[in-house]
N, C-alpha and C positions, 0 to 999 in steps of 0.2 A: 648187521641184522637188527630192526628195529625191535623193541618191545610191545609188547601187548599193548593197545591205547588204554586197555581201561583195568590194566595192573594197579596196586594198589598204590597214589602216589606221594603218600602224607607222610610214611614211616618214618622211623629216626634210622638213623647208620649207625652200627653197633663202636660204639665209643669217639661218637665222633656227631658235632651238631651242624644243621647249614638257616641260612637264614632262612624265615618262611617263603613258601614259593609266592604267598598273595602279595607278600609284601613285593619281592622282586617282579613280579607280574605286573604292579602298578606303578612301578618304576619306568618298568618299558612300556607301558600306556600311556605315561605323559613323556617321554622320549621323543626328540624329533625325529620323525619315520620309523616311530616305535621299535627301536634299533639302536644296540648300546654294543660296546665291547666288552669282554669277559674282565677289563682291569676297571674299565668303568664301572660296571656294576661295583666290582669292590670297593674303590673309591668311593659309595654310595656308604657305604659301612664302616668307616672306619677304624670302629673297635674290632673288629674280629680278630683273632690273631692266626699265625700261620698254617696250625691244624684246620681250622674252621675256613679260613680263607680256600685251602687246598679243595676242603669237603664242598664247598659251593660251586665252586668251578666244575667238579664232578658231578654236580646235582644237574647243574646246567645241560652237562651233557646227556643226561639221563631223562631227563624234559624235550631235547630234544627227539629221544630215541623215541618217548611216549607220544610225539606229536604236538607237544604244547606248547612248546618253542619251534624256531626257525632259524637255523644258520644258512649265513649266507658264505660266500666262497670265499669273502675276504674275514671269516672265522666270527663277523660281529652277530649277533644273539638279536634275533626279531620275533616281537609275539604278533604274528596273522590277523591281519585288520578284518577278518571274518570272525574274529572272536575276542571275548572281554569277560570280565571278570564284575559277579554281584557279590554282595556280600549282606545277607539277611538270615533271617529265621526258618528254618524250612520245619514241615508239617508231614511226616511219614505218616503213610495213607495204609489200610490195611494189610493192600494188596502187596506191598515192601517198596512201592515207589514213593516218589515224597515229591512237596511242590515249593520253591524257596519266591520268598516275597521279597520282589526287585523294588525299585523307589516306587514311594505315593505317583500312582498313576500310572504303571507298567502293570503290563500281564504276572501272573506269577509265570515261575521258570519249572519246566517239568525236569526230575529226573530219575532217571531208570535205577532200578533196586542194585544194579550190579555197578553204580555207580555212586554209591551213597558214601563210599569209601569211609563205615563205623561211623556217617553220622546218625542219629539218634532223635525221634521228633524232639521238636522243642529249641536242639542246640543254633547255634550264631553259627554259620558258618560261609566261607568262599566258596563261591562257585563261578569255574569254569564255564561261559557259555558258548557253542561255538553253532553256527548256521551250515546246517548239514547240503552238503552239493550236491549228495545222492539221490536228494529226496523233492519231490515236485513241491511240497507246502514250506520248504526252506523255515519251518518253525524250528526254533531255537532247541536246543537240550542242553542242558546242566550237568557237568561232574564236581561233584564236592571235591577240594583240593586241598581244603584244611578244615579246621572245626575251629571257630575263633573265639569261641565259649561256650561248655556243657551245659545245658540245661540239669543236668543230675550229676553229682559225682559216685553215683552209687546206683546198682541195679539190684532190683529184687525179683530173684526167680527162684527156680526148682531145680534141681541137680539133679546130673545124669552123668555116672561112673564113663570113662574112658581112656584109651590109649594111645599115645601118653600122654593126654589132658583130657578133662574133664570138662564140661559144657553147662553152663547156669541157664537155662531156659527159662526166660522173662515171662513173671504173670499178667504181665500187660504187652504182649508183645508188640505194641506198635512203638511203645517208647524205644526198644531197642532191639538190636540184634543176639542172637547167642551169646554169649560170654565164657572165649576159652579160660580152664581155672589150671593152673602146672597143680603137681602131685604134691610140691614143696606151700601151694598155697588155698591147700583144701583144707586146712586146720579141722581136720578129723570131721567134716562132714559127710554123712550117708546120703546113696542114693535114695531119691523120692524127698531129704528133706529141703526144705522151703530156708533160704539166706539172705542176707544183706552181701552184696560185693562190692568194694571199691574198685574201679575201673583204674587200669594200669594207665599209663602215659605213653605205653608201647606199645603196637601190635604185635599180631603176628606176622612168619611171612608171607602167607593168604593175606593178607589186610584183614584178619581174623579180630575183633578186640577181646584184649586177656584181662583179666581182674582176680583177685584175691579175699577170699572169704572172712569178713569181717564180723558179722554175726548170723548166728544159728538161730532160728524162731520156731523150729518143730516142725510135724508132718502138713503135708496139704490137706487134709481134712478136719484140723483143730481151729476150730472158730476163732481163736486170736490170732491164728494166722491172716483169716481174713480181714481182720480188723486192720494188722499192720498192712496187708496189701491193699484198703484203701487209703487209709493214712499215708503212706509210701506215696499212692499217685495223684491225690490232693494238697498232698504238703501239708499234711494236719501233725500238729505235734500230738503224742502220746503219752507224754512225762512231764515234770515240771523242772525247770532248773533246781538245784540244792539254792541255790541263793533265795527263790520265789517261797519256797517249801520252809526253808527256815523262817523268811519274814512272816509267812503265816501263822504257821505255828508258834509265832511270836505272843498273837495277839491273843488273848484272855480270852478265855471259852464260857464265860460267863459277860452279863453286860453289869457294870462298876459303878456303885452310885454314883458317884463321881457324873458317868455318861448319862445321868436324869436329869441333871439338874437345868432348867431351861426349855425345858420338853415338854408337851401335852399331856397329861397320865392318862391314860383312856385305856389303864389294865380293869378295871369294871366293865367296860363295852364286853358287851360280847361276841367280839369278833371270830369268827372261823375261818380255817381252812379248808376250801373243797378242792380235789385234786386226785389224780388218776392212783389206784391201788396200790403201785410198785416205787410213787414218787418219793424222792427224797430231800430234794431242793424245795421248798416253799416259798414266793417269790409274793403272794398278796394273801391277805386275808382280808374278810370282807363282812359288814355287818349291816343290815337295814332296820328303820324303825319307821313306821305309819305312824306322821303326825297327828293331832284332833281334828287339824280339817282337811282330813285326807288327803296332805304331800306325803312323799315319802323323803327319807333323809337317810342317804348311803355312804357310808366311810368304806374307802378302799385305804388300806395300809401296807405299803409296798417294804419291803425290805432296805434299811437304807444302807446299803452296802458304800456306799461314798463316805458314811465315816468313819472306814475299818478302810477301805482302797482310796487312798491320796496318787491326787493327780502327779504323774511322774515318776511315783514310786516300783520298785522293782514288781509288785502283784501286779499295779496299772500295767505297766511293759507289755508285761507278761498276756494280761488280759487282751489289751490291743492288738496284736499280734494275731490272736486268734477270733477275736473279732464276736463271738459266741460261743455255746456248745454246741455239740455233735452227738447226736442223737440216736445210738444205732439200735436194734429188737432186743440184746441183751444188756448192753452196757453204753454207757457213756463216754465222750472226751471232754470234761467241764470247763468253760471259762477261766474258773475261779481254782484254786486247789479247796479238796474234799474239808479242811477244817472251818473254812470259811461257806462253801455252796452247801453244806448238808447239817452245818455248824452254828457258829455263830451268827451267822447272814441269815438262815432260814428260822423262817415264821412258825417252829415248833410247838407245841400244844402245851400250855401249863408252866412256860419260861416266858420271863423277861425278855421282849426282844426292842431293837430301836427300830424306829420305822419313819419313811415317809408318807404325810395322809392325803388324802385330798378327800373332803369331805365337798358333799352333793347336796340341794337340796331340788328336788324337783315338783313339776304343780301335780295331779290328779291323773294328767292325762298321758305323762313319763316326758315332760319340756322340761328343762334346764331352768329353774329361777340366782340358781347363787352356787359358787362352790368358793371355799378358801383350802386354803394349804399349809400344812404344817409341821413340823417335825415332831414325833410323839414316842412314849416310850409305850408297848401292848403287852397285851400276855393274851393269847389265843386260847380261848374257851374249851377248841376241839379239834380234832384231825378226822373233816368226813370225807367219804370217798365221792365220786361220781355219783357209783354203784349206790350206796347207800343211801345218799339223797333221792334218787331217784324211786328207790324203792320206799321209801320215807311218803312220798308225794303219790305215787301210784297203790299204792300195796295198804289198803287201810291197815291188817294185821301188824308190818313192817310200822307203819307211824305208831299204832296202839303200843310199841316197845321204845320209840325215840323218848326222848326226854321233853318236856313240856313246850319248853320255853322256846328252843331250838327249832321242833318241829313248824311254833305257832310263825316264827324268824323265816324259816325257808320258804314258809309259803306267801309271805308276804314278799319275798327274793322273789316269788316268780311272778307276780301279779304287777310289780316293776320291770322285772324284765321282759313279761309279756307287753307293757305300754312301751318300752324303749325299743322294742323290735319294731313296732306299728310306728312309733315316730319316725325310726332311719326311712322303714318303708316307703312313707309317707310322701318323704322330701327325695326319696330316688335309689336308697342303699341297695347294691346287688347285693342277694347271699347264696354262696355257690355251697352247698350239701353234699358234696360228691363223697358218696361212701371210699374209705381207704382201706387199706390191706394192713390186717396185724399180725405179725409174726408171733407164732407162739413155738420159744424153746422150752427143750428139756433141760434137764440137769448139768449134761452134758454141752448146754449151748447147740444142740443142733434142732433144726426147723421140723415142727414133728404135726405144725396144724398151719394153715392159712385160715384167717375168720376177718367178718367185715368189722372193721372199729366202731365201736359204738358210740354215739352221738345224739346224748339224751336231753333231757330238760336241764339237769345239771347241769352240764358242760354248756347249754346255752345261756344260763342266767350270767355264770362268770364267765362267758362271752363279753357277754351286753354290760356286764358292769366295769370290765377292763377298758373296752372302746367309750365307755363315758370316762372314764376318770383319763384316758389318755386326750380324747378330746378337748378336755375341761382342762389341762395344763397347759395343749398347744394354743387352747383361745386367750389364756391367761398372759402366755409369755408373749404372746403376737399384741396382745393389745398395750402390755411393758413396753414395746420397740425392742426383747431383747431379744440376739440373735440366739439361734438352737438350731439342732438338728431333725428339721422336719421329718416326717412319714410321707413321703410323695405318690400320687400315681396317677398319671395323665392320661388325658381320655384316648381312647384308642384310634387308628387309623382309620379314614373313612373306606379307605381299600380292604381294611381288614373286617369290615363291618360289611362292605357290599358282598365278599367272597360268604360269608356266614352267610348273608340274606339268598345268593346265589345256591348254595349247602341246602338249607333249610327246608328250601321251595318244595324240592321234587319229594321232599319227605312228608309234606303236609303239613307245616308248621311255616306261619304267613309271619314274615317279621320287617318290620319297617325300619332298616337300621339306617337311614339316610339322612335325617335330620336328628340334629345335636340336641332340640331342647325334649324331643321324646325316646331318645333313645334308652335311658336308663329306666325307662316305663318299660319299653319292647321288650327288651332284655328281660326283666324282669319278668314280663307273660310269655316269652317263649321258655325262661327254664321252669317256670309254674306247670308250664303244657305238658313236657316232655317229663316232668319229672318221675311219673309209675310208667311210661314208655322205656319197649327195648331197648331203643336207640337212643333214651333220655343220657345214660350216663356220658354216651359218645359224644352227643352234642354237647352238654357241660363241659365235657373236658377239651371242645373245639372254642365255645365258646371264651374258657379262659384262657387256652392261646392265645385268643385273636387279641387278649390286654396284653396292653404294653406291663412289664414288671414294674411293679411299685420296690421303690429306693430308699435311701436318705439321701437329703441333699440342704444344704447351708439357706437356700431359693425353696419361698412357699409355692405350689403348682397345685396346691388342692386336693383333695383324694377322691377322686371319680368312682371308684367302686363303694365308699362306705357313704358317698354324695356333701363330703366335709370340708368345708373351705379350711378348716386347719387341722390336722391331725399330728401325733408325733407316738414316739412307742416309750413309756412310762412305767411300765406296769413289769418288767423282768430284769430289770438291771445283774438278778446272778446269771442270766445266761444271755444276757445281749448287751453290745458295748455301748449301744447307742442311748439305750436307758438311762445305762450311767451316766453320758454327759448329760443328759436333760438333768439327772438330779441335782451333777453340779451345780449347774447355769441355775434351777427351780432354787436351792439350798442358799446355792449366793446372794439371790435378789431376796429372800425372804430375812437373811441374818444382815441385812446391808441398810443401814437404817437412812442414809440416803440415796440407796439405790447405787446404779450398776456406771461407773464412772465411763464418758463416751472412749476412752485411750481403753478398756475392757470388751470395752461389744468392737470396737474396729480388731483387737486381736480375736477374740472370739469367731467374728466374722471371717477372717482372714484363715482361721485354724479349721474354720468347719466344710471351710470349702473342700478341701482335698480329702478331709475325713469322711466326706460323705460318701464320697465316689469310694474310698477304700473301702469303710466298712459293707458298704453293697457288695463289691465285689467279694470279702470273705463270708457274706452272708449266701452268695450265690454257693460258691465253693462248699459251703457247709449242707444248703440242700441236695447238691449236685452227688455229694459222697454218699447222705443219705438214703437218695433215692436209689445210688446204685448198689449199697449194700441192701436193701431190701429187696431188688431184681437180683441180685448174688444169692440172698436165702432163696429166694425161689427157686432157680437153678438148681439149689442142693434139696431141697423138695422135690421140685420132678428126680431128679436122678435115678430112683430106685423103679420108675413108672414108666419105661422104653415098653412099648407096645401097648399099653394100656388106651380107650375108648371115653373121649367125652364130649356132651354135651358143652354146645359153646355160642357164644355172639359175635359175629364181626362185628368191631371194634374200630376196623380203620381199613383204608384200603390205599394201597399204591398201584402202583405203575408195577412191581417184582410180585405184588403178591397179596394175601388180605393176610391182617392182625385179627388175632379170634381171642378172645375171653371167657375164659373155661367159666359153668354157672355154678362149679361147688367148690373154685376157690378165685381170690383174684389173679389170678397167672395168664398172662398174655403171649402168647408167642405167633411164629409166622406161620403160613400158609402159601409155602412158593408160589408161582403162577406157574410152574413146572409143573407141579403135582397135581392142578388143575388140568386133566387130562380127557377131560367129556368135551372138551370145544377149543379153537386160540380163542385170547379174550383180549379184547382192546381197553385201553384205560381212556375214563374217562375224565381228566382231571378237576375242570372246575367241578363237576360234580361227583366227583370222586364215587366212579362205580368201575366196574371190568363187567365188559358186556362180549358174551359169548356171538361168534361170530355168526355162527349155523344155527343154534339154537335158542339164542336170544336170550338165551339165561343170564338175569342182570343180578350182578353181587356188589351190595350195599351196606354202608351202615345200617347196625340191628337187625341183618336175614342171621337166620338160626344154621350153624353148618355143627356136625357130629365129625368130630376129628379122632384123628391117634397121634400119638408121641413118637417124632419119630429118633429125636436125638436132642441132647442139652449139650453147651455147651459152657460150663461154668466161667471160664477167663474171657470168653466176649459175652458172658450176659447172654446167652441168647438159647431160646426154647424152640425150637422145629416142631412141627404138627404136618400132617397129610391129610386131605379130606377123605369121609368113609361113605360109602353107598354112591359115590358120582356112577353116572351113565356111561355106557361104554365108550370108549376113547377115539379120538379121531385122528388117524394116522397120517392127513392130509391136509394142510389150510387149505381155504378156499383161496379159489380164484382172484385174485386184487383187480379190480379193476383200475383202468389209467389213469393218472394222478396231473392235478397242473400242474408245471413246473414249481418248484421252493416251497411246494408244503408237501409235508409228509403226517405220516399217520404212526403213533405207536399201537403197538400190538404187538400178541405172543402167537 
């Protein structure tokens, strides 16, 4: 009697091991007439000994019973020349099928959920492929047949009591499957709460996989639960090692005469800090003075955290690793550990700190005449907010309370930053204004407001004075020959610019994105256009799509969006790793009294290549988590709002459905095309509309639609909405008319 083909066929035999089946599999793949004898095969192994030996012979035949092998009559072992074995990374899809990536220049391999045999997105694993006889399109299918390395040794779910095991139900369920827990390995966790599991080496005998509760994190509605279940599925560490913690707290929480001596003193400057309410890392402080023939002359004083974090040392590790900090609406994951980012490193008000400067001097009209660079010891005048400056500058009452001298300082910060804005402009700079979503918790850490972030004068003078002093380093060390770590960002695709010019049209905004030497003009006047337009935020946030993402990278390539032949990021070194190497490589050439030896810049060169590409990548990671724990808070904001009515703007439109954008907070969710029930509606891609068939109702970026809530769902992110007041429904498509052969039409 054969066995089920798609039994589970990975398992271990209870006290008894055989060799992997991939490995034997590809044994008989380079086999002449892929056809071995059962002593043969052993003979391949040598080491086995006579238990193990017995257990494989048995497996053999168990393989055969599955279909995966072939005996023939004289007892030799053939694997079916309709089927072979890949072995890659497979990608579980939501639906619970997964697709495994065969060699550079192959299809990927599809296969079926009840084939996945416990693997899990992400893991390395064998696969089975065999070319089905039943089937007219003879396309291939995959069964996993091993897991050749986990992508996790650990899953993080939600528990659910049972008999007689208990089930870990994954807050990412695409990573993995259920996780049976035995009773002996539920280390006293309750139903509903939220755990870490280490994943057994065994299954079950469903090919169930079992694991054992390693740690407890609380109920699913405590905000540090959510914190650990993005951390969990970005790989963000949450703690510091004790080794990084001690070298910290090594270092003196004050700064040591000792560390003045050779330094700048520019504790008289009167430098400030401006920075957001709740902040507590201080990364620049910044001062301006109007010359007698009206330049201005600007000190940016950056944190110099390079001479507290030595390259190599256990903090750097540490640092590198994580590449930044992690940002989320109530709390942090820092770089740096808290004695150093909130401590010693930061630019606090009325202490001694070390710094690096880069001092500005500019003409009348905000053009760059001179900057030098230096290491300096400060002391920060004051800790002002955003808020306060702003109200300082707008609010005569408000300024009538600032302090004299302060007040006369910021206004002169804007009358430079107002010339530095008109100069980027000038020469090409995009600036993209796109209101964002701020989370406002309670006490408790739960989401209790959505409001637009504000984005004042403030916030844009130490804009503009950060992008000149990062500028004014990357011109510095480019015109040294030394190498660093560029700020990159390359001009976009002309494909990506036509589908935008394509977009644009039928919305009434005329944009010439065809030719290179005017396009960062076009750009420029079509978000000017759109900007008090419904559809302005849509198209910005199409528009920044269409750029390619700015990196680091070792190779200058220019920065297209700020229109900068050399740029680099200088100005945060406590929460970006990239800073820090620029301070190195800026600190070395400035203490090097003959400069940067060539056997330095060829290691340099050599180190930044690889660096750059990494630190991009955890820099992507660190947005990526970000963005999704602020679509998680929303999630836990709608929740309480199932049937509730609001006003909204399509936002985007596919082919399944429109995206709508509620107007009293920033929360986006879907609009099936299901629930579009007044017409079927055809999509129209390049121009991304759904056009009602019968009635010609065309839905677009920026048309106004009144929705309800109809369901949230927190572990996919994701907000359902139904449209309110549609027309009555049509319970028949229309007639299709006849088609030319090999094109078809989508529609609902």
């Amino acid at each position: 009697m054969k066995r089920n083909r798609n039994a589970p066929h990975h398992r271990e035999l209870e006290g008894e091991s055989v060799v992997p089946m991939a490995e034997i599999l590809t044994l008989l793949q380079r086999a002449p007439a892929r056809s071995l004898s059962g002593r043969e095969i052993l003979d391949a192994f040598p080491l086995l000994d006579r238990a193990a030996r017995q257990a494989t012979l048995r497996a053999l035949d168990r393989w055969v019973g599955e279909e995966i092998l072939e005996q023939r009559k004289d007892r030799r072992y053939t694997f079916p020349w309709n089927k072979r074995i890949v072995t890659g990374p497979i990608r579980v899809q939501r639906g619970g099928y997964g697709f495994v990536s065969g060699p550079e220049g192959s299809d990927d391999i599809f296969v079926a959920a009840r084939n996945l045999a416990g693997a899990m997105d992400g893991d390395r694993v064998t696969t089975l492929i065999e070319k089905r006889r039943d089937r007219a399109d003879a396309r291939p299918d995959g069964r996993v047949i091993s897991i050749v390395e986990r992508s996790r040794s650990e899953i993080l779910g939600r528990f659910v009591a049972g008999t007689p095991s208990g089930r870990l139900l994954p807050i990412v369920p695409r990573f993995a499957p259920p996780l049976l827990i035995a009773k002996e390995d539920e280390n006293g966790i309750l139903p509903g709460q939220v755990a870490i599991a280490r994943i057994s080496s065994k299954v079950s005998h469903s090919g169930a996989l079992t694991g054992k509760i390693s740690s407890i994190l609380g109920t699913a509605d405590d905000p540090a639960v959510d914190v650990a279940t993005i951390a969990y599925k970005y790989h963000l560490p949450t703690t510091f090692p004790e080794t990084v913690m001690h070298a910290a707290n090594a270092i003196p929480a004050a700064v040591l005469p000792s560390e003045i001596s050779g330094r700048v003193d520019l504790r008289e400057l009167s430098l400030v800090t401006i920075d957001g309410a709740s902040a507590r890392d201080f990364d620049d402080a910044v001062a301006v003075q109007r010359e007698a023939d009206g330049r201005f002359r600007l000190w940016v004083a950056i944190a110099d955290v390079g001479h507290y974090v030595r390259s190599g040392d256990v903090i750097d590790q540490e640092a590198l690793q994580r590449g930044t900090s992690v940002y989320f609406p109530d709390r942090a994951l820092p770089m740096l550990p808290e004695h150093l980012s909130n401590g010693i490193c930061s630019l606090q008000a009325d202490v001694d700190r070390l710094a690096v400067v880069a001092e500005i001097l500019f003409s009348p009209e905000g053009e760059r005449l001179d900057s030098r660079f230096y290491r300096a010891v400060i002391r920060s005048r004051a800790r002002l907010t955003y808020e306060q400056v702003y109200a300082w500058l707008s609010d005569a009452a408000a300024g009538a309370e600032a302090p004299v001298d302060l007040l006369a300082q910021t206004q002169v910060m804007v009358e430079l930053s107002t010339r530095l804005t008109a100069m980027r402009t000038a020469r090409g700079s995009i600036d993209f204004d796109l209101p964002e979503a701020e989370i406002i918790v309670n006490l408790r850490g739960k989401p209790e407001d959505i409001i637009r972030r504000e984005r004042n004068e403030a916030h844009k003078l130490i804009e503009e004075f950060m992008l000149a002093a990062n500028e004014a380093v990357a011109d510095f060390l480019t015109n040294k020959e030394i190498p660093f770590l560029y700020r990159i960002h390359e001009e976009p695709e002309l494909e990506k610019m036509l589908e935008l010019q394509e977009f644009t049209a039928p919305l009434g905004y005329g944009f010439a994105g065809g030719a290179e030497a005017s396009l960062p003009r076009a750009l420029q006047e079509l978000l000017a256009a759109t900007a008090a337009a419904p559809e302005g935020r849509a198209i910005h946030q199409l528009v920044l799509r269409s750029m390619k993402q700015a990196r680091y990278a070792a190779e200058n390539a220019g920065h297209f969006g700020l229109a900068a032949s050399h740029y680099c990021h200088f100005t945060s070194p406590i929460r970006r790793y990239p800073d820090l190497v620029v301070h190195r490589v800026l600190c070395q050439l400035l203490e090097s009294a003959t400069g940067i030896e060539p056997r330095q810049r060829q290691e340099w060169q050599k180190e930044f290549l690889p660096l750059g590409e990494a630190l991009s990548k955890l820099e992507r990671r660190a947005t990526d988590a970000e963005r999704e724990m602020v679509n998680l808070y929303k999630c836990r904001f709608m929740a309480d709002k199932i049937g509730e009515e609001f006003d909204g703007i399509v936002a985007g439109v596919q082919s399944y459905g429109l995206f709508v954008e509620l107007d009293q907070w920033f929360v986006e969710g879907l609009v099936a095309i299901a629930t579009l029930t007044d017409d079927f509606y055809e999509f129209d891609p390049l121009h991304q509309t759904l056009t009602g068939q019968r009635r010609r109702k065309i839905w677009r970026v920026g048309e106004a639609m009144r929705v309800k809530l109809l369901r949230v769902n927190p572990d996919w992110r994701e907000i359902d909405f139904s449209p309110v007041d549609m027309s009555p429904p049509i319970v028949a498509p229309p007639q299709r008319q006849q088609q030319r052969p090999g094109r078809s039409r989508k529609r609902r």
